[in-house]
C-alpha positions as CSV (number, residue, x, y, z in Angstrom):
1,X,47.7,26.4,27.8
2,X,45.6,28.1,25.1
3,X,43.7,26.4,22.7
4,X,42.8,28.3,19.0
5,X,39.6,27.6,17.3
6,X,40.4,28.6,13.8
7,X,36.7,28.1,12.6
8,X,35.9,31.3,14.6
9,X,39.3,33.5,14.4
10,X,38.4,36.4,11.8
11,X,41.7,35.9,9.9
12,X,40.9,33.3,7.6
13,X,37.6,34.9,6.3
14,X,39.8,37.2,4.1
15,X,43.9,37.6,3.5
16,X,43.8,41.1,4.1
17,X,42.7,40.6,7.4
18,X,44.9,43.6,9.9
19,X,43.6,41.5,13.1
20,X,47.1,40.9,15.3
21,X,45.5,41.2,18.5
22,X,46.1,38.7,20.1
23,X,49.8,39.0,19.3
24,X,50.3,42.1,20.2
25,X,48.2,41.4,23.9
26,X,50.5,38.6,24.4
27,X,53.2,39.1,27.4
28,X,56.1,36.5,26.3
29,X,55.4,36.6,22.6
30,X,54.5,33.0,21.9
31,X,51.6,34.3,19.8
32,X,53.1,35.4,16.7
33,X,51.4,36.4,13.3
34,X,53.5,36.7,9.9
35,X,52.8,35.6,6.5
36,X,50.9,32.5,7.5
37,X,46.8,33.5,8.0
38,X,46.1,32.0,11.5
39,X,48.7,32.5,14.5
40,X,51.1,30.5,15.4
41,X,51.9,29.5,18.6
42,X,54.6,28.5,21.0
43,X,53.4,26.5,23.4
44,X,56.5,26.5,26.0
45,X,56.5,30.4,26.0
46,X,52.5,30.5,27.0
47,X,52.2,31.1,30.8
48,X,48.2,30.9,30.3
49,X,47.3,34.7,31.6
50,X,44.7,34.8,29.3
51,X,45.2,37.8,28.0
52,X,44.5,36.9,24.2
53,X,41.3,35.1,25.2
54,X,40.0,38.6,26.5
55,X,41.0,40.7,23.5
56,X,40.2,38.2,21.2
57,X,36.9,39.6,19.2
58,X,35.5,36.6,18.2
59,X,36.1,34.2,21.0
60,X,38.8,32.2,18.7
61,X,41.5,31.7,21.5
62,X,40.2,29.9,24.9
63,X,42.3,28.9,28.0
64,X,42.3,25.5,29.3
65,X,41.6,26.0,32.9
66,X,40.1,29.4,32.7
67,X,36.4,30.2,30.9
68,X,35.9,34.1,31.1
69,X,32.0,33.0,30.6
70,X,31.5,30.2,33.2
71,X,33.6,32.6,36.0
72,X,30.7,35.3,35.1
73,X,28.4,33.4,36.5
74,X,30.8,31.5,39.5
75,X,31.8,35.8,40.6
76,X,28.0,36.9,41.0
77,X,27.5,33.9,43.4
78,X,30.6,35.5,45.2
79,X,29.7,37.9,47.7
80,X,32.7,40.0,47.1
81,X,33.5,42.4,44.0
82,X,37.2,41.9,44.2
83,X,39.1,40.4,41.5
84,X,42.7,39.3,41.8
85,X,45.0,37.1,40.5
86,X,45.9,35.3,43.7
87,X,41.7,34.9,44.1
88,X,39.9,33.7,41.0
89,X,41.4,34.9,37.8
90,X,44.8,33.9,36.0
91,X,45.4,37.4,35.8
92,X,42.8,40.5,35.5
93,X,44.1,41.1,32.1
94,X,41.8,37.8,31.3
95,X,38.6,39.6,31.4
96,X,37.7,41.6,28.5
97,X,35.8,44.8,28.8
98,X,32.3,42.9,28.2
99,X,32.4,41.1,31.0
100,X,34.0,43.9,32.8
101,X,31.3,46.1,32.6
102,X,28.6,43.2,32.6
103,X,30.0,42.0,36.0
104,X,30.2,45.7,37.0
105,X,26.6,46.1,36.2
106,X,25.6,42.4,38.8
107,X,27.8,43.7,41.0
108,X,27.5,47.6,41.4
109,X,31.0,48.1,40.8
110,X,34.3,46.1,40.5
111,X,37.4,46.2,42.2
112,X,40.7,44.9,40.7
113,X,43.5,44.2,42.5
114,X,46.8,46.1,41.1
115,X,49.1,45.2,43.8
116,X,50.8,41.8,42.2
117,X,51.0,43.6,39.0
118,X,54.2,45.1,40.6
119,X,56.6,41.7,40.9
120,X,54.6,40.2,37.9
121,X,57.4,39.2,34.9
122,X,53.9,39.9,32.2
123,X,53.1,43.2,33.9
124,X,54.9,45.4,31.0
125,X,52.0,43.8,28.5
126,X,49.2,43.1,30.8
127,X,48.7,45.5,33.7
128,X,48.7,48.4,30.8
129,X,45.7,45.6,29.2
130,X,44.3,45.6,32.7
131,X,44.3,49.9,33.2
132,X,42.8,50.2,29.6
133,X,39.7,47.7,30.4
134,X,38.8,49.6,33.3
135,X,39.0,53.4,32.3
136,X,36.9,52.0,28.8
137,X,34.4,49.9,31.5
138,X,33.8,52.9,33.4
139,X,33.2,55.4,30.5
140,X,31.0,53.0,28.9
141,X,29.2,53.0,32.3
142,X,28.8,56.5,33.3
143,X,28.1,56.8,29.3
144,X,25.0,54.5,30.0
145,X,24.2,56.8,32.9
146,X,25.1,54.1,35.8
147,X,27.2,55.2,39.1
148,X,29.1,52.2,38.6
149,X,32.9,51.8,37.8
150,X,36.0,49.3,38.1
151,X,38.2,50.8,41.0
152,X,42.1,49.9,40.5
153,X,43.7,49.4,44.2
154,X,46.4,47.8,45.9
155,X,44.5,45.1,47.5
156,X,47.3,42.3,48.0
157,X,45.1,39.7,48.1
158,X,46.8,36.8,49.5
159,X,45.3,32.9,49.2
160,X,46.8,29.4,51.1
161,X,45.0,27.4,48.4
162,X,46.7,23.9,46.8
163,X,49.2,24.0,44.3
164,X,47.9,22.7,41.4
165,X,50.0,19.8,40.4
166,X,53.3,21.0,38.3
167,X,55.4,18.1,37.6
168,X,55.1,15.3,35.6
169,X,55.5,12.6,38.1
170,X,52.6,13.5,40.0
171,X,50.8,14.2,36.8
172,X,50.7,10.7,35.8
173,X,50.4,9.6,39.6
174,X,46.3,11.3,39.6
175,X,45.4,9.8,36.5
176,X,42.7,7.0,37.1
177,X,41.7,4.0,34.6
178,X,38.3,5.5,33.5
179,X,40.1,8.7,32.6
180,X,42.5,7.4,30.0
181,X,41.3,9.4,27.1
182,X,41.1,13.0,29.5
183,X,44.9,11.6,30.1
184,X,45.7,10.9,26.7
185,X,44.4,14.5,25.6
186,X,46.1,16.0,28.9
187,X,49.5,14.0,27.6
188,X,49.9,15.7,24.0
189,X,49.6,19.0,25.9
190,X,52.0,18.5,28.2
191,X,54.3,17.1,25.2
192,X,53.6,20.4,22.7
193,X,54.1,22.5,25.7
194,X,57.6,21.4,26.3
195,X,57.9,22.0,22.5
196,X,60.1,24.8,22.0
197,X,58.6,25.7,18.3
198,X,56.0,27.6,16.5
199,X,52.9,25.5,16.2
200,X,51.4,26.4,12.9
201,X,47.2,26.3,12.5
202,X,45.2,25.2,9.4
203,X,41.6,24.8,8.4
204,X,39.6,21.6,8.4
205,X,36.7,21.4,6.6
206,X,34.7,21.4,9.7
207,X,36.2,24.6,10.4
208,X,35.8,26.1,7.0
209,X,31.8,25.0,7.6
210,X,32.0,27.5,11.0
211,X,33.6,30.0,9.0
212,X,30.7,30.5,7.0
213,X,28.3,30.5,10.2
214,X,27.3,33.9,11.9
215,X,27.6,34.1,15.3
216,X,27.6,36.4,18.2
217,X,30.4,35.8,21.0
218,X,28.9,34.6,24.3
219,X,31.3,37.4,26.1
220,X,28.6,40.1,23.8
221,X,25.3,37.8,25.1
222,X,26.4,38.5,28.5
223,X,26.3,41.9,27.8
224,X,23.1,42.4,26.4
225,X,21.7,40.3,29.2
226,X,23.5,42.7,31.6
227,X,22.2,46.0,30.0
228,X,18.3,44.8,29.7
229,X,18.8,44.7,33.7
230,X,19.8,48.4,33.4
231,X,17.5,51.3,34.3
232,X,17.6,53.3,30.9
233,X,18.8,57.0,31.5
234,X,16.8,60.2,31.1
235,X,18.8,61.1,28.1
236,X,21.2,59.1,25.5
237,X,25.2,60.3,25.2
238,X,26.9,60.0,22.3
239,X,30.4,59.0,22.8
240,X,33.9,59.2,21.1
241,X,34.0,56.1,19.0
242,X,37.6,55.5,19.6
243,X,36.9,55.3,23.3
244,X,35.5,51.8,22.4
245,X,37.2,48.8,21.2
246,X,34.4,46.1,21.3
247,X,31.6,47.6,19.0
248,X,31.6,50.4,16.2
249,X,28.9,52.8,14.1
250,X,29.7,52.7,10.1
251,X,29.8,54.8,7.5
252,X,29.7,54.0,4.0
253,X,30.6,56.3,0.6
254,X,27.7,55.5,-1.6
255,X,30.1,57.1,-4.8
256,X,32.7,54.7,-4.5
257,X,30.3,51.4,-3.3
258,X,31.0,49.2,-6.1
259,X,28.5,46.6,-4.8
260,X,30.7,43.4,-4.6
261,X,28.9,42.3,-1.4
262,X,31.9,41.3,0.5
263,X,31.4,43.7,3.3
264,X,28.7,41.5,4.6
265,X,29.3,38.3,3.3
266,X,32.8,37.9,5.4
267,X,30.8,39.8,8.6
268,X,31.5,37.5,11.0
269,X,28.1,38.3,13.5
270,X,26.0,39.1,10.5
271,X,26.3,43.0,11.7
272,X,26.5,43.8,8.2
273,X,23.7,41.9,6.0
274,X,20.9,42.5,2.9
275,X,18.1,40.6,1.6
276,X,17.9,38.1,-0.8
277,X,17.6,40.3,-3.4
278,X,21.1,41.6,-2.4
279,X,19.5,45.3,-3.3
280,X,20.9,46.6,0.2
281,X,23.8,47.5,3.1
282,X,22.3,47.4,6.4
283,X,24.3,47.1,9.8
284,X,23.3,46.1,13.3
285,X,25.9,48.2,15.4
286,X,25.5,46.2,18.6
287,X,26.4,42.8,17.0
288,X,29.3,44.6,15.1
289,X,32.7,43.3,17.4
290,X,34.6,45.7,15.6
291,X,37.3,43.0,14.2
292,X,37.8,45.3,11.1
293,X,37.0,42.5,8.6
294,X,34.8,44.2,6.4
295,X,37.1,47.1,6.3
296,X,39.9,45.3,5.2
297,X,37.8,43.5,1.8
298,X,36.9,46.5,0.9
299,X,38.4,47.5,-2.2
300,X,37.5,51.1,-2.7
301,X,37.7,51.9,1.2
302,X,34.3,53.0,0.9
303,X,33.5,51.7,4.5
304,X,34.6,53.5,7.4
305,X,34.5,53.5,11.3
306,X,31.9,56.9,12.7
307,X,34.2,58.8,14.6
308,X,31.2,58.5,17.1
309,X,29.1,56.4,18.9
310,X,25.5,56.9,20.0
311,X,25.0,54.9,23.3
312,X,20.9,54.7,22.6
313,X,22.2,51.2,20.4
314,X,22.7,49.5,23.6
315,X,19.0,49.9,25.1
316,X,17.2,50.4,21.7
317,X,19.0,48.5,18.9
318,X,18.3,50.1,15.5
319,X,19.4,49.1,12.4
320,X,20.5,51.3,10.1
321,X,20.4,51.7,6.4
322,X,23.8,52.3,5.0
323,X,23.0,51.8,1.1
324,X,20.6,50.7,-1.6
325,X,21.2,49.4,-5.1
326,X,20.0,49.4,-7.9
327,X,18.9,45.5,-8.8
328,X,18.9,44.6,-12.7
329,X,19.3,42.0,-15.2
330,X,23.0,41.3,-16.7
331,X,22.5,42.0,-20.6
332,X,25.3,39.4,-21.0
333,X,24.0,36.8,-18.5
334,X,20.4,37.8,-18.0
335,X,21.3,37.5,-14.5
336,X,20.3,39.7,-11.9
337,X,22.6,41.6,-9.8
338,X,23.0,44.9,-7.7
339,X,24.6,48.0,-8.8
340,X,25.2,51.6,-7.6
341,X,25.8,53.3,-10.9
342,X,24.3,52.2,-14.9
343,X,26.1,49.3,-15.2
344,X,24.1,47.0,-18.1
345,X,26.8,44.1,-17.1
346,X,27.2,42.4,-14.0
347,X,30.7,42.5,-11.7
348,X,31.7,39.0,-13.1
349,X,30.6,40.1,-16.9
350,X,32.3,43.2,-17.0
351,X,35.3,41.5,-15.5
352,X,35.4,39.2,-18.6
353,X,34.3,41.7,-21.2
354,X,37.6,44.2,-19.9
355,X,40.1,41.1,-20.0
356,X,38.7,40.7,-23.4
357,X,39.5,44.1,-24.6
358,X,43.0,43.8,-22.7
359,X,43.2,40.4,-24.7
360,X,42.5,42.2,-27.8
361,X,44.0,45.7,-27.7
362,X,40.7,47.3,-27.3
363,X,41.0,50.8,-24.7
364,X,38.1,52.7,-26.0
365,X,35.1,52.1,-23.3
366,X,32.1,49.9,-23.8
């Protein structure tokens, strides 16, 4: 079963938010996102491939008996670069395209096993998942000028490992005393997944408190931990940006900024940030996870994606300066705040001041 931590899903930092991946990733549909913020889930449809852990930008949506990060480090022990579902993995499609191409990196190269993918009931959803991680893998790695790639063959791996146990009888029969509360927690699983309903998700306060954290997913510190062991190449490519689904360059229309700060303030990773005097929009592209949030508070569309990416972030991290604003004091309030134009009232004052002159009749400008 999947578990959703909706402190760290990008959907409830704004209502606008366009992020369905996970529901569009998911093979028997029992991830579904309408009207209500975070998904909703059917817990008898989930088969557990994983597949909505790997796409997931922000690490929101974990598997029970599979952890994408711990198996990094379990493979590299491994002698072997071969993953398959019948050897280690729920399915391949579990593995995003970071740890792809971190493992690839370890290992010299990657081999996923395609043969299964042939009798599988998810394969119409997950082996096209699977093919798309490893052509992006190995373009990001001959773009960081490695010899490496993530070969796709019909391995047919085949394993005479345990059955793990399915039933509920012998469920209950391997539970021991000093395990009651494991059991307990292991019961109400096994009761929603035999639920045939949409469980909805809300926030608790505790996860309202991680909302307002930055943080950088693990799957991304792997990454970065993979690439400082990385010979740096002769010469840095720049890249088609749409080739890349994990990370993203910005631009930003200083004419139609209006200031409002929400870009970065909703930034889940703190990729887009100022200082304290707010009198700046700077952005970190290699902690940006390209979940789109900033794009979809923007009012005015003044932030958009750089149709390309230059591949020198990954080895030598630069910020760069998208804007700087003008910081005054509010001739209303006396506060300060940040503008882009001559504004002598603040965003909340001039807010007030034009429902006043709505109020009143008043169209002639202030």
């Amino acid at each position: 079963m999947i578990t959703l931590n909706a402190g760290a899903c990008v959907r409830p930092l704004a209502k606008e938010s366009s992020c369905t991946k996970c529901e569009v990733v998911c093979p028997t549909e029992a991830i579904q996102i309408g009207s209500h913020t975070l998904p909703s889930i059917n817990y008898s449809l989930c088969v557990g491939c994983g597949a909505c852990d790997a796409i997931c930008p922000s690490e929101a949506i974990s598997v029970d008996n599979f952890k994408p990060n711990e198996f990094f480090f379990e493979f590299l022990e491994d002698a072997s670069d071969l993953i398959s579902c019948k050897k280690n993995v729920p399915c391949i499609a579990s593995l995003s395209v970071e740890h792809t191409i971190s493992m690839a990196i370890f290992k010299k190269g990657l081999t996923f096993d395609m043969a299964h993918c042939k009798e599988c009931t998810i394969a119409h959803k997950c082996e096209k998942q699977i093919r798309d991680v490893a052509k992006e893998a190995s373009y990001i790695l001959k773009a960081m000028g490695t010899e490496y790639k993530v070969d796709l063959r019909d391995v047919g791996y085949s394993s005479e490992a345990t059955e793990q146990i399915s039933n509920r009888r012998e469920f209950f029969t391997h539970a021991k005393i000093e395990g009651i509360a494991k059991l307990k927690a292991e019961f109400e699983k096994e009761v929603q997944n035999a639920t045939d309903e949409l469980v909805k998700h809300s926030l608790s306060k505790s996860d309202i408190a991680l909302l307002r954290k930055k943080r950088l997913p693990t799957k991304k510190k792997l990454l970065f931990s993979a690439i400082k062991r990385t010979p740096k190449p002769e010469f840095y490519h720049v890249i088609d940006a749409s080739a890349i689904s994990f990370t993203s360059m910005k631009l930003l229309d200083q004419e139609t900024c209006t200031a409002c700060q929400m870009c970065y303030r909703v930034c889940p990773t703190g990729a887009l940030y100022s200082d304290l005097k707010n009198s700046k929009i700077d952005l970190d592209p290699f902690l940006c996870i390209k979940c789109h949030t900033c794009h979809d508070v923007c009012e005015p569309d003044s932030l958009s994606i750089s149709p390309s990416y230059e591949m020198e972030q990954f080895f030598e991290p630069k910020v760069i300066g998208l804007i700087k604003f003008r910081v005054r004091r509010c001739d209303e309030c006396n506060l300060f705040f940040s503008s882009n134009s001559d504004d002598k009232l603040c965003y909340r004052c001039r807010a007030e001041e034009d429902e006043a002159r709505e109020l009143w009749g008043i169209k002639e400008p202030y």
